[in-house]
C-alpha positions in Angstrom: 0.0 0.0 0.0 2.8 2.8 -1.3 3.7 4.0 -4.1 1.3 1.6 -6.2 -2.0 2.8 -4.7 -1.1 6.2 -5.8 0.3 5.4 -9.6 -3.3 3.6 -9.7 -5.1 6.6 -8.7 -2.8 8.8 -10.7 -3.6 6.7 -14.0 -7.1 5.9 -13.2 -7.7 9.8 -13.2 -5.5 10.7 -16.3 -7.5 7.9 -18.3 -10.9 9.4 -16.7 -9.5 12.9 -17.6 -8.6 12.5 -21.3 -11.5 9.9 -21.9 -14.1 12.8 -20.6 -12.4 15.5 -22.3 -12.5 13.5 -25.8 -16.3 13.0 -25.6 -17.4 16.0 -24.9 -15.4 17.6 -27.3 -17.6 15.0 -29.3 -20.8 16.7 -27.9 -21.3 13.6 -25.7 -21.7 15.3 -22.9 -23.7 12.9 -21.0 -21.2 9.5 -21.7 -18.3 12.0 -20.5 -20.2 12.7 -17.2 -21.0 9.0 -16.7 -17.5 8.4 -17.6 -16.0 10.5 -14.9 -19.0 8.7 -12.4 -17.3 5.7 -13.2 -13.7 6.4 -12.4 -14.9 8.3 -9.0 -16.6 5.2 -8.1 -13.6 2.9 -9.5 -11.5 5.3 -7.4 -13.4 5.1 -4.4 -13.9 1.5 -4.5 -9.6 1.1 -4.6 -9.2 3.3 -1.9 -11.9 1.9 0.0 -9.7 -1.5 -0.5 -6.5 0.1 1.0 -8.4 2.0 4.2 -9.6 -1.8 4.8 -6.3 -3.2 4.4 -4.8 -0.2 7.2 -7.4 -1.7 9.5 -6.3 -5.0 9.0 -2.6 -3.7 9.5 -3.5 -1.4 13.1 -5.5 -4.4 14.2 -2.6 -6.9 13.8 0.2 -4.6 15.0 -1.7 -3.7 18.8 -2.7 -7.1 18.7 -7.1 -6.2 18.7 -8.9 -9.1 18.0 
């Protein structure tokens, strides 16, 4: 849970980015928006995973059971 979780979020966001910014340029205004609701919610989701995973990690190191 370093550097990795961030590069995800990074490329997740640049993908999101250029992808949203192509189709509206199209005049798809609406497929950009649900475009950029699907990478805050793909987002969400990984960070969601790595919170857990901290949890997990505090737990085991004060020894809470």
């Amino acid at each position: 849970m370093g550097i990795d979780l961030i590069l995800k979020v990074a490329g997740i966001g640049l993908l999101v980015g250029i992808l949203a910014m192509v189709l509206s340029e199209a005049g798809k205004k609406e497929q950009a928006q649900m475009v950029t609701i699907a990478g805050v919610i793909v987002v969400l989701y990984i960070v969601i995973q790595g919170i857990a995973d901290l949890f997990v990690l505090i737990k085991s190191v004060f020894k809470l059971y």
